[in-house]
N, C-alpha and C positions, 0 to 999 in steps of 0.2 A: 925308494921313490926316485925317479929320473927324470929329467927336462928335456924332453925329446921335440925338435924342429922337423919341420917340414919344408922339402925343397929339391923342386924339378928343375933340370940344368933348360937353358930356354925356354923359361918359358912355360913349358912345357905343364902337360893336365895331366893324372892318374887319381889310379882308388886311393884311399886311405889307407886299405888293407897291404898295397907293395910294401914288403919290408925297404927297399931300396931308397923310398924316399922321404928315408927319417932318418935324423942325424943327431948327434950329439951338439953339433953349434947351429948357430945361423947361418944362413947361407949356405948349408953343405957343409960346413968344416966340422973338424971334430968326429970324422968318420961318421959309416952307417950305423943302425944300430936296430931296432925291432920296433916291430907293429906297437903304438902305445898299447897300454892297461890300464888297470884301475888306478895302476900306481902311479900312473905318468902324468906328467904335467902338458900337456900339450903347447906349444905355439908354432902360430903360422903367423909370419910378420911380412915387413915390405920384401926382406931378401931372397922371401919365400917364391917370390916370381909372381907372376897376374895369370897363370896358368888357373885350368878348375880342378877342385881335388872332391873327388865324387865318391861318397858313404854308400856302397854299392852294398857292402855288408855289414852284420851288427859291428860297431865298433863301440868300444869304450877309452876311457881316459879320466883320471883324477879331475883335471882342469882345464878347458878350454880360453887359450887368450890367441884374437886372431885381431891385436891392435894394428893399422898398417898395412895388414896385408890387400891388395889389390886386386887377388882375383877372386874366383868366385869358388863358394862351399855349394857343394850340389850333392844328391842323392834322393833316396827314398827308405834306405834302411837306418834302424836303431841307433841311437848313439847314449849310452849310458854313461852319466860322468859324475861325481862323485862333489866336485867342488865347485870355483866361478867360474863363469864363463865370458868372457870379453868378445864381441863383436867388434870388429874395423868398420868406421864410418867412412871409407873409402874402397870396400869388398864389396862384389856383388853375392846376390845370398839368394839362391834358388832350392836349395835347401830343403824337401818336406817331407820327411820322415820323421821320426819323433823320438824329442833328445827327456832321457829319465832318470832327475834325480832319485841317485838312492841313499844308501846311510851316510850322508854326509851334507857340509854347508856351502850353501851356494851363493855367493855374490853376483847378480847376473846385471852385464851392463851392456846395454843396446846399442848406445852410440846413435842413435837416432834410426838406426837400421829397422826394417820392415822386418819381422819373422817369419818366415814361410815355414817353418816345420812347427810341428807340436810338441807339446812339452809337458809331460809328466813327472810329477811329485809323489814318490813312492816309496816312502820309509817312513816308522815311525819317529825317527832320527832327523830327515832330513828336514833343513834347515830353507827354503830357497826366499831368497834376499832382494830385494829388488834394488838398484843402486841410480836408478835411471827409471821413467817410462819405457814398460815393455810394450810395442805395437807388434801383434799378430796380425797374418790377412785374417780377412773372413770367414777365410775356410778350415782356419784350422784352430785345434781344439788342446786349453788348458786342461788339465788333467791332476785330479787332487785326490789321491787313492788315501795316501798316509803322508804323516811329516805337515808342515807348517810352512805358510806361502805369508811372505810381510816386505814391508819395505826400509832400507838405510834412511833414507831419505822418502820427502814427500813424492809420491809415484805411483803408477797405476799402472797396471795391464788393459792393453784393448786386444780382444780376442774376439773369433768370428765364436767359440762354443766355449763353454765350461759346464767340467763333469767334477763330479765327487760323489763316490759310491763306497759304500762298506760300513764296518762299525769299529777299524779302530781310528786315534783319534787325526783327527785334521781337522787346521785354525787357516781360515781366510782371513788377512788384518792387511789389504789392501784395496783402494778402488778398482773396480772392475768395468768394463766397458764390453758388451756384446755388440757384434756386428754384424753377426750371422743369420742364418731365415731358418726355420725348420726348429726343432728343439736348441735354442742356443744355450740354456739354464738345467742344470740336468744333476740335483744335489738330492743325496737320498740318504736311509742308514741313520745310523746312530753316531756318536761323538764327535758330530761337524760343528766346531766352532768359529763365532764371527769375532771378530776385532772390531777396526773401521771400517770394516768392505762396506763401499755400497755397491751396487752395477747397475751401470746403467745401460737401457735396450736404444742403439742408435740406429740403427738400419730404417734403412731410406728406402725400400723397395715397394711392392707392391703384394709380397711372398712372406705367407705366414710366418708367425713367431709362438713360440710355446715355451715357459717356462714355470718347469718343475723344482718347487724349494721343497721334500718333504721330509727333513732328516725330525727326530723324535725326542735328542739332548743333544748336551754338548758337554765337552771338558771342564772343567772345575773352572770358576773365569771367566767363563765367556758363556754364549747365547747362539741358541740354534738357527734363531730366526734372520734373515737376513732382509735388507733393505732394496726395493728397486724402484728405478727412477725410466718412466717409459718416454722417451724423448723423440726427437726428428721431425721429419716429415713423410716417412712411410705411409703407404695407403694400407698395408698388409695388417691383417686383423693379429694378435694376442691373446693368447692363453695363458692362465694363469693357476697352478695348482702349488697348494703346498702351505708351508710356515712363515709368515713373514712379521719383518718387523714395522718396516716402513713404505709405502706405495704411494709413487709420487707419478701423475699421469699428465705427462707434458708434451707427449707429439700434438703436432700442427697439421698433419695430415689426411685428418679425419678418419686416422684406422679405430676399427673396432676392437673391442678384447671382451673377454669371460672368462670367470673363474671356473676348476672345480672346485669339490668341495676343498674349504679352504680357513686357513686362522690368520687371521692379523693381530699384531699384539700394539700396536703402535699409530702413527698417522697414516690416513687413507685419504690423499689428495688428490680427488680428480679437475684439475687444471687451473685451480686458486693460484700456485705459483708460477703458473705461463696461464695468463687470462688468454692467450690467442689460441691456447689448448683446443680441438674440437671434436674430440674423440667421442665413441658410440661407444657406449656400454649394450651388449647384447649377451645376454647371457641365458645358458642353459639351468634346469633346473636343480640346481646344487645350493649348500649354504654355503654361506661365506662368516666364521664364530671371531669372534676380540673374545680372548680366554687368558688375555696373561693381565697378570698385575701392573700395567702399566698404564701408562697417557693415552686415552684410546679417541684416536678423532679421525672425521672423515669433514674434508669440506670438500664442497662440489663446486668447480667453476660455471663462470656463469655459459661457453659455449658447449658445456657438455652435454651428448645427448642419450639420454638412457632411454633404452628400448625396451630394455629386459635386464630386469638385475636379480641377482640369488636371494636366496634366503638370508637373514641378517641374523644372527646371535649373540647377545652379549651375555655370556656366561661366566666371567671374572668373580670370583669370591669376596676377594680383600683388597682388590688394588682397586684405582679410579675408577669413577663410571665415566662410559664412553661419551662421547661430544659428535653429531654430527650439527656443520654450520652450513646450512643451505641460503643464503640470503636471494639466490636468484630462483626459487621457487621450483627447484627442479624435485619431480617426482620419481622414488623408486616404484618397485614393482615384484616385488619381493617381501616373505612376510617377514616381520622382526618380533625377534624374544628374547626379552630383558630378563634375564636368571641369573645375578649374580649384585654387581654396586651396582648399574642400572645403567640411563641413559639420559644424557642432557642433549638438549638441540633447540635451535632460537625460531625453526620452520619444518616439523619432520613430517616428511610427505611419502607414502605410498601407496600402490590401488591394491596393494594385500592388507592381511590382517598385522597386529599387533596383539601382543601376549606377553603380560608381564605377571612373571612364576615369581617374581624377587627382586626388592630392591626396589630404583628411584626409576620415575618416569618423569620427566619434565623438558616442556616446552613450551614458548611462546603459541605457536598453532601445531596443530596434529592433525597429518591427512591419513585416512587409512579404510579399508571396507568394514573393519570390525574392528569388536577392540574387547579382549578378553582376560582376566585375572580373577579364579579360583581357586586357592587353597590360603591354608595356615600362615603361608609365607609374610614375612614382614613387607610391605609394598607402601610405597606411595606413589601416585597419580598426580601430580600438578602440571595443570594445561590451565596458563595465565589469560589465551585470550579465549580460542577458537577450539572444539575436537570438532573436526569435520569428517564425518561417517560417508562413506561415497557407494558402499559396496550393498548385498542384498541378502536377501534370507534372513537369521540374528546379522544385531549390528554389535550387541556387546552383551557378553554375557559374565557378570561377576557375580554369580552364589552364594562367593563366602567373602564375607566381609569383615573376619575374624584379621587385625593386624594391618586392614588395610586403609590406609588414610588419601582422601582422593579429594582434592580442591580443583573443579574447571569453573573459568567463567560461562561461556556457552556450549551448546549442543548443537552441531549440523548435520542435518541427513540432507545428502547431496545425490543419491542416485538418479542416473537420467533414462534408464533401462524401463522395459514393461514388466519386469520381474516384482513381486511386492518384496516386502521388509520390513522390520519389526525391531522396536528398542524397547528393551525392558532397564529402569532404574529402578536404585531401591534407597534406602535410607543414606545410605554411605555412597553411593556412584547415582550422582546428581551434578547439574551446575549449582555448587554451593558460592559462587565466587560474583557476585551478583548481575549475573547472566540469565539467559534461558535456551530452551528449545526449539530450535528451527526445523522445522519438516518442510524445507528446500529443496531445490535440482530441479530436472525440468521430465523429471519420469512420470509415465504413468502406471506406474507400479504400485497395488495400495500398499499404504505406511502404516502400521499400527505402532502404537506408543504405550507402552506401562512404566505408568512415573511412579509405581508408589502408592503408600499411603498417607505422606508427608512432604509430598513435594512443594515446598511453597516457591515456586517460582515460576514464569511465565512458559507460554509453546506459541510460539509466533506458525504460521502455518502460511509460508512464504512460496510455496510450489508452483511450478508454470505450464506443467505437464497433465492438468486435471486427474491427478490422482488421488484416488481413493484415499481416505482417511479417515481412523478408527480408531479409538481409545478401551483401552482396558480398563477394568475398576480401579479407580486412583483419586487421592487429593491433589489438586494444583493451584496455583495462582489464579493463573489466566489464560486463556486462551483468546489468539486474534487471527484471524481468516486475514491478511494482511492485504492489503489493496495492492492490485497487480495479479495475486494469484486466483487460479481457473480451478483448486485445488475441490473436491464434491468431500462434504461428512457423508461419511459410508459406514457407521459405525458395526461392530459384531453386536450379536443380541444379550439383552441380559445383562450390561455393562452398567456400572454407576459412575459419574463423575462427579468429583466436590469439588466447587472452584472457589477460592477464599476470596476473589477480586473479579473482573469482568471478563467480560464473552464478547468478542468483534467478528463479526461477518462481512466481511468489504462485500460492495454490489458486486464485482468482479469475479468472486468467486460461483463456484457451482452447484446448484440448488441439494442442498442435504438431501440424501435419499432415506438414511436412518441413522438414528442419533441415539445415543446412551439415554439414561437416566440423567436428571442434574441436581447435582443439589447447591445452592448459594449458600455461603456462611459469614459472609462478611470475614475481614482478617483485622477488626483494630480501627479501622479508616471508616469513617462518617457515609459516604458515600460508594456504590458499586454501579456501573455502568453495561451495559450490556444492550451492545448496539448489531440487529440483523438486518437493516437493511431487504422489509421484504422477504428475508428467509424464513423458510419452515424449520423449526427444528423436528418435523413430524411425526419420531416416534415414543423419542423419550421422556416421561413427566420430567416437571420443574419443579423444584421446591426450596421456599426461600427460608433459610433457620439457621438464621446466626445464633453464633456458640460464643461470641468474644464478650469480651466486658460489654462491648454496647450493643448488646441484646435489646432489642425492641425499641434502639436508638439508631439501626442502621434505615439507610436509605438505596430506596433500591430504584433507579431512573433504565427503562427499556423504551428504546424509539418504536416499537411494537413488539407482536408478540404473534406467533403463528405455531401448532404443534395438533398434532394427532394424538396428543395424549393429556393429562391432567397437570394442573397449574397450582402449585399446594400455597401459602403463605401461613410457616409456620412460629417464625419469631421475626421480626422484623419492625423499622419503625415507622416504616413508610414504603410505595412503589408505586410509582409512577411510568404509567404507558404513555406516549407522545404519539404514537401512530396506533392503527388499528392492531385489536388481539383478535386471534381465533384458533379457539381451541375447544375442547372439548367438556373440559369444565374449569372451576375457579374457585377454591376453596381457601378460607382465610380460619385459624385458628387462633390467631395473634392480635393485638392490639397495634393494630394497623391504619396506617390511610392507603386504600386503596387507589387513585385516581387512574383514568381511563380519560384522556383526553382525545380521544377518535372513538370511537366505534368497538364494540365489548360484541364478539357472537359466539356464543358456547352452542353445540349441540347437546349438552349435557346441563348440568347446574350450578348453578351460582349461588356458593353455602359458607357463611357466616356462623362459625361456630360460636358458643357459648364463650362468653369470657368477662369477667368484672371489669376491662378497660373499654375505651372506644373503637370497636372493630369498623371501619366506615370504608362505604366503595364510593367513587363519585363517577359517572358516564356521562360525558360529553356529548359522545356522539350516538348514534342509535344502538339500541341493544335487542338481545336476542340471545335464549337460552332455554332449554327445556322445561328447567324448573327453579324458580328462586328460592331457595330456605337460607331465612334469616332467624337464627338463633343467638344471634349477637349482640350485645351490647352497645349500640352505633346505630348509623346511618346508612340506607342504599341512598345512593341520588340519580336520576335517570332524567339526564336533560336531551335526552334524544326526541327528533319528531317524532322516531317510530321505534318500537318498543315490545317486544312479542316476546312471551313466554308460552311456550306452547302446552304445557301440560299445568304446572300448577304455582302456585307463590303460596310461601307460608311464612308470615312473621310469630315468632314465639320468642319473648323471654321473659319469665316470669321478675326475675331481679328488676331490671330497667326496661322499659318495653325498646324493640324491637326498631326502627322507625323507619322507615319508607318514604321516600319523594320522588314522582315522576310528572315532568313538564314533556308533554306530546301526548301522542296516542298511545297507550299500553294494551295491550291483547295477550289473552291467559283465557286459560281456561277456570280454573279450580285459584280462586285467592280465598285462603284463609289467614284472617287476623284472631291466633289465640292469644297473644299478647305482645300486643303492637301499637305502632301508631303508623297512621297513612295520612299523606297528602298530595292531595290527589289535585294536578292542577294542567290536564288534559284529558284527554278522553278515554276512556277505560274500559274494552272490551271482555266479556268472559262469560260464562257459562254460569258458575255459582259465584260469590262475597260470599262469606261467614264472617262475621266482629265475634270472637268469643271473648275476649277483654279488651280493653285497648279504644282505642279512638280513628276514626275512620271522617277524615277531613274533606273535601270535594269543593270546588271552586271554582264557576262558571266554567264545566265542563259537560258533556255528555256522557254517560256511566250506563251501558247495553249490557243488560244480560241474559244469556237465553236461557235461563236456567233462574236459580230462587237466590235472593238475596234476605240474607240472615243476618238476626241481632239477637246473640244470646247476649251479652253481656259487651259493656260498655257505650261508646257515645259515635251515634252519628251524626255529621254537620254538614250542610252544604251551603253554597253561596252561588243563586243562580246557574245552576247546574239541571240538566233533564236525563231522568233516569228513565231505567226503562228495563223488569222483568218479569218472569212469569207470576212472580209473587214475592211478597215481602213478607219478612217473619221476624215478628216482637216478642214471642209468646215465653219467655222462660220469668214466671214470675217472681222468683227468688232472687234474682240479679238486677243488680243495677243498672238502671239502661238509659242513657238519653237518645233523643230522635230530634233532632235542631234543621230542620231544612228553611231556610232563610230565602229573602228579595228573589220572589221570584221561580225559584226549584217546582220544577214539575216531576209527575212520574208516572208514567205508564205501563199498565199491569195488563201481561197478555196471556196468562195462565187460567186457569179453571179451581175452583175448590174454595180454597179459601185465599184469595189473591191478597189481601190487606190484611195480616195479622197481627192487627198490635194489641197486647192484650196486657191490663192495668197491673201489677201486682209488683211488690220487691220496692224499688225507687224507679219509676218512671216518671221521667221526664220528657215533653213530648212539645216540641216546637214546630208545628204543622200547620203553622195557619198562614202561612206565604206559599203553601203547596197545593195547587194544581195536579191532581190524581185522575189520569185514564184508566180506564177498564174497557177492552178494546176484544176481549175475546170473543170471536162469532161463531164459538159452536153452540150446540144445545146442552152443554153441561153445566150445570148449576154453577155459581157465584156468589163467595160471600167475602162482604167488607166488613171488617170487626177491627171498628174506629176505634175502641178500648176509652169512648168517652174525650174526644179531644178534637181541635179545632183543626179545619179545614179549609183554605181558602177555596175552593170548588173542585166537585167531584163530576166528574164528564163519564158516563153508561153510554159505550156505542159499541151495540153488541150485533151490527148488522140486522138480515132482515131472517132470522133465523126464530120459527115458533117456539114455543114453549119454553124460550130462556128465562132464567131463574135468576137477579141477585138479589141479596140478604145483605139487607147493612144492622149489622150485632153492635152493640153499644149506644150512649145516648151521648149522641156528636154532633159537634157544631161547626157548621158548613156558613161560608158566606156567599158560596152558588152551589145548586146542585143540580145536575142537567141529567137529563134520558133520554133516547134516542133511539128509535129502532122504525123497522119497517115492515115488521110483522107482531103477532100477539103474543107477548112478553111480562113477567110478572116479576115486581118489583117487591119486597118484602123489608119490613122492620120489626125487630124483634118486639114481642108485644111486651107493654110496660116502660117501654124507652120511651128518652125522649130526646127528641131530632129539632135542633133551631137550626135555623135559616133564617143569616143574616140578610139575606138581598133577595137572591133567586131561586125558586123551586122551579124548575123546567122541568117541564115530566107530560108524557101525552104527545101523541100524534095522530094527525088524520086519516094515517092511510093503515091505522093496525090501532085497537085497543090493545092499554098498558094496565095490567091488573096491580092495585097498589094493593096493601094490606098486611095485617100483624098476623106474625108467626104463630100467635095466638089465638086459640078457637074461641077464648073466652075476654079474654084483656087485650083491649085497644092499644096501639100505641099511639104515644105525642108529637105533634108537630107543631114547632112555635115559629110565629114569624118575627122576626127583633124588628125589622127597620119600616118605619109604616112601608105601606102602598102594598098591591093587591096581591094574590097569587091566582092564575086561572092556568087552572089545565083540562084540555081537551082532549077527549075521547079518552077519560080513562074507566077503570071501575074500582068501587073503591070498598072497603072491608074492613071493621075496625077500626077507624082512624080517627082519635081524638083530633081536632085539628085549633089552634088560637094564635089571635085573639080573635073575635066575631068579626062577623061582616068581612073577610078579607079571604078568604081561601073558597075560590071558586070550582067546581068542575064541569063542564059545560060539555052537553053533547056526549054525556055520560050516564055510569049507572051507579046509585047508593043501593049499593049488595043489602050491607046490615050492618048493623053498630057501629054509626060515626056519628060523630058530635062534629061541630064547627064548619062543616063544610056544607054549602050552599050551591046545590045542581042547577042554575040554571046563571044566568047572563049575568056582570053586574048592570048594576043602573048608572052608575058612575065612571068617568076615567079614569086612569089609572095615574096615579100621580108618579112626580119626574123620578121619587125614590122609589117605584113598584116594581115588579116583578112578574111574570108568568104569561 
């Protein structure tokens, strides 16, 4: 090995290569001596001159020391050097060819000098040492083939490129600084190991940056991955592909960057540690995986702007699960999968999906379009406030819910798209964290919902976009159309909903087009509310059956009621309507109060099932319904003016009768009481009444029927009431029967046949003697009154002026008037053998038509008695069998004694008729 100097007389500049100007001393002295070698030690010092000495060709040398020296080192060709190399901080250095260590150590000391050539590290031996900060221009390129690059002291390299390629081994244990545009990062291969390196990307321009870290291991010791820190104020976008450990994003300049596909094992900071950071993430579609065992976090500044970010994957095994902390609300856009320890974050936000294969998922809020976890895998879900579902089609799909444990507070579907979308829950992927479901955004996209068969928690339906909205078969809490939203029930067909708590329809929202099934169950709580606002729910039945301990102690309060389909009440302890119902029908199985505080209108019927408790409706306001069948236990109450049942009413219960109350006019066609009670205290239109047990009450009203009014069994009463049908019927004489018409009750019979049939037999009971009875029919069909023996306050015959009419009064009855009337030749008949008193007035006879009187019987008169003195005279009649008493008092004047009459005297009295007479 030899110390060979360099040194041109004046001054003076040549190559490297002249053997002439290398000496054994300084200065020249010590004679010439040869081109250095590997072996030689080189220096160039002050004595060496300020001439240039120009590397025209490959040159080598052991050691480069150029302390002192003054002029300048130039060239373009190789220089291989084996040891240190000392720079002069008083040389100029023009320098750029590229100097390589090889098997050997290198102490390399700058002296503050710029490096214009490049420098390659190429052994697996070599050592290269940094003794100082190495600054490179920008144009030129570190180079890490083989061998080991570190530093004496603390020190960096700032370099415009760095390469390292191959697979044997090479250790970076320095800081690095790029300056360069174009690929400045350029690390690939197998056995690249890190120390302390970090690098950092400083360039200021406006001219792209690319940097590739993808080497695969590293030497026993160290770590492949390498750290970078993206700094300046460059506008030039970044690339980023490869291994990394640490990614710290701190230019000011607003340059963009993206990854390819890519792994970080470590911190991933976009601009937390420079808040004035303003970088664009814009990225292609590539993932970007956290796969190593370590601290894995991403915090996002609050000026960063992501446009486009990759796919996210944390796929770690056994080391931490990853952290990103977003506190300024910045969204990625890129999907993420948790397959490994998992993921923590305090805000995790992106318009892709999420997918957790394995492990933890937890955050404060979760943005995302879906959110999916299907298999065996051990999982857990914890979202403490908010999951906000943004995207469209499935919003989550979790299948197997084998191992997977999932706590959110609430549910948000936030899309604003026309696109629909659909959430399906299940037992295990709920808000179980005492939250609910929001079907929110401003889309009108329809939303459908499948919560389950156990969802007991609410669905707020917060939408501003009038969309569509539909539920699957499921249990829920509650459901509220929330005020503000335009949101329409749009439901799919064939759907059932169980709601264990109430139903809200704000006026704001938009009229349901079609709706599930419902069914209420009450959840435990006294009271359930279920407020529409005017809405229809118009296709799906209701039905109220609580299942909880307070079975037939729930209360059920609806501000109305409106539907296209049927209204069940199957256990319940109560329900209350506040505004109008209308629907189709009303059906109570349960020991219930029904109230109806507006207006009831069913186009179908109103039915009271059987049941040993109180089943009771009460109607306010007007009602209306096809048919009422009361087979219940309880009470109807019907305090409406108006009151229409269009086809039929049936009270039946044998246990406790039936009972009935209607205050206004009621209209029906067909009322049967088979075992009932009525009270009847308006006016009561209908076709046929039947009483077949039960009690039939009436109360200064009017009771029209076009049709027959029947008393098989039990009691009729009235108080000042005028009836009025085609006939009346008493006749079942094995039954119990009373007939009570009180102060005043009239009734008018406009039928033919036998219009008055009350006939004695069983327990009759017959309180008719405040009743005033017409017989008003004007055709020529016979008439008959079959009194059945019983008192009559006056009976009125005005059968027009129609010949040959015919009434029969059957029984021996007691009238306190009894009038006839016609205007043509009409025959009157009593069955013969009876006997007729006439308390007051017998009016019978007219001028302008004889009235033929006489007994049914060809052989036996019948009786006529007068109770109260004074006279009877009837004119123009004829007369035929008629016992008539007492003497002297029953006249007929202007008439004919056919044959076989006793008491009656044909011609004029002699006397007046006194104040109490008659006729």
């Amino acid at each position: 090995m030899a110390l060979k100097f360099w040194y041109k007389a004046s001054n003076g500049s040549d190559n490297w290569a002249v053997a002439g100007n290398w000496y054994n001393g300084s200065g020249g002295s010590g004679g010439t001596t040869t081109v250095p070698t590997a072996a030689d030690d080189v220096v160039i010092d002050a004595a060496s001159g300020s001439g240039t000495i120009t590397i025209a060709a490959a040159a080598t040398c052991l050691s480069l020391d150029c302390a002192g020296f003054t002029g300048t080192l130039a060239g373009t060709s190789t220089l291989a050097f084996l040891g240190n190399i000392i720079l002069g901080s008083s040389m100029t250095l023009t320098y750029s060819g590229t100097a390589t260590l090889g098997n050997g150590t290198s102490y390399f000391t700058s002296n503050g000098k710029t490096v214009t050539f490049n420098i390659t590290v190429n052994n697996a031996a070599a050592q290269f040492i940094l003794n100082d900060n190495l600054t490179m221009s920008s144009t030129n390129t570190f180079t890490l083939s083989s061998g080991a690059v570190s530093q004496a002291i603390l020190a960096l390299i700032s370099v415009g490129f760095f390469v390292s390629t191959g697979s044997t081994a090479r250790i970076l244990d320095t800081t690095v600084y790029l300056t360069g545009i174009g690929t400045v990062w350029s690390v690939s291969g197998t056995n690249f190991g890190i120390g302390s390196s970090i690098a950092y990307i400083t360039n200021a321009s406006s001219s792209a940056k690319t940097i590739s870290h993808t080497p695969s291991s590293a030497p026993s010791g160290y770590v492949f991955r390498q750290t970078f820190v993206i700094t300046g104020a460059g506008t030039g976008s970044y690339t980023l592909t490869g291994n990394f450990q640490d990614l710290y994003f701190a230019n000011t300049g607003g340059a963009s960057f993206s990854f390819g596909n890519s792994n970080i094992a470590g911190t991933f900071d976009l601009g937390t540690s420079t808040p004035t950071c303003n970088m664009v993430w814009n990225n292609g579609a590539t993932t970007l995986t956290w796969n190593a065992d370590d601290v894995q976090t991403m915090n996002i500044g609050q000026n960063i702007t992501i446009t486009v970010s990759p796919a996210l994957s944390y796929t770690n095994t056994t080391g931490y699960p990853g952290t990103i902390n977003n506190p300024f609300n910045k969204s990625l856009t890129g999907a993420i999968t948790i397959n490994g320890s998992g993921l923590y974050s305090d805000n995790l936000r992106t318009t892709s999906t999420i997918t957790v294969t394995a492990g933890l998922l937890s955050s404060n809020d979760v943005y995302c379009s879906s959110i999916s976890s299907s298999n065996a895998n051990t999982r857990d879900i914890t979202i403490t406030n908010i999951l906000y579902l943004t995207g469209t089609g499935t919003l989550a799909t979790v299948t197997t819910t084998t191992n997977l444990s999932v706590t959110i507070a609430n549910i948000y579907v936030t899309n604003s798209s026309a696109t629909s979308k659909s959430l399906t829950l299940n037992s295990v992927f709920y808000p179980n964290y005492g939250g609910g479901v929001y079907l929110a955004g401003s889309g009108s996209g329809t939303i459908t919902l499948a919560a389950g068969t156990s969802a007991l928690y609410p669905i707020y339906v917060t939408n501003t976009g009038g969309a569509p909205i539909s539920f699957s078969t499921a249990t829920i809490k509650s459901i509220e159309f929330s005020a503000g939203t335009n949101a329409v029930w749009s439901n799919a067909t064939g759907q059932t909903l169980t709601i264990t708590d109430s139903l809200f329809i704000a006026a704001s929202a938009g009229n349901p087009t079609l709706t599930p099934s419902l069914i209420f169950t009450g959840n435990g709580t006294y009271v359930v509310y279920v407020t529409l606002n005017g809405k229809s729910l118009v296709t799906g039945t209701c039905t109220l059956n609580d299942t909880s301990y307070l079975a037939n102690y729930m209360q059920y309060i609806f501000d109305g009621f409106s539907s296209n389909a049927a209204f069940t009440v199957t256990s319940a302890g109560g329900v209350t309507f506040n505004g109008a119902f209308n629907g189709p029908s009303y059906t109570s199985t349960s020991a219930v109060n029904s109230d109806f505080n507006s207006s009831l209108t069913l186009t179908g019927a109103l039915s009271l099932a059987n049941n040993t408790q109180s089943n009771t409706v009460q109607v306010l306001g007007n009602f209306s319904a096809a048919t009422i069948s009361h087979l219940a236990t309880g009470i109807i109450y019907l305090y409406g003016t108006t009151n229409n049942v269009t086809t039929s009413i049936t009270l039946n219960n044998a246990a406790s009768l039936a009972y009935f109350y209607h205050n206004g006019t009621l209209t029906t066609t067909t009322f049967t009481i088979t075992n009932g009670y009525l009270d009847s205290y308006g006016n009561l239109n209908c076709t046929t009444l039947t009483i077949g047990n039960g009690y039939a009450n009436f109360y200064s009203n009017v009771v029209t029927l076009t049709g027959i009014f029947t008393l098989t069994a039990g009691t009729l009463y009235s108080e000042n009431c005028t009836f009025s049908s085609t006939t009346f019927v008493c006749s079942a004489t094995a039954n119990s029967r009373s007939v009570t018409l009180n102060l005043n009750s009239s009734w008018t019979l406009t039928g033919t046949g036998t219009v008055w049939n009350l006939v004695d037999g069983g327990t009759l009971g017959a309180g008719t003697s405040a009743l005033d009875i017409y017989i008003t029919n004007t055709s020529a069909t016979a008439i008959t009154f079959a009194g059945a023996g019983q008192t009559y306050r006056r009976l009125f015959i005005r059968r027009g002026a129609i010949n040959t009419n015919q009434v029969t009064i059957t029984g021996s009855n007691y009238f306190i008037g009894f009038y006839h009337t016609g205007g043509s030749t009409q025959t009157l008949t009593f069955t013969g053998g009876t006997d007729t008193y006439i308390f007051d007035t017998f009016a019978v006879g007219s001028s302008s038509a004889v009235t033929n009187i006489s007994s049914s019987s060809a052989t036996v008169p019948f009786n006529i008695y007068k109770s109260l003195s004074g006279l009877v005279i009837c004119n123009n009649v004829s007369i035929t069998r008629s016992a008539a008493s007492p003497a002297d008092t029953w006249y007929a004047i202007n008439s004919t004694n056919v044959a076989g009459n006793t008491g009656w005297i044909f011609s004029a009295p002699s006397r007046r008729l006194s104040s109490l007479g008659a006729g």
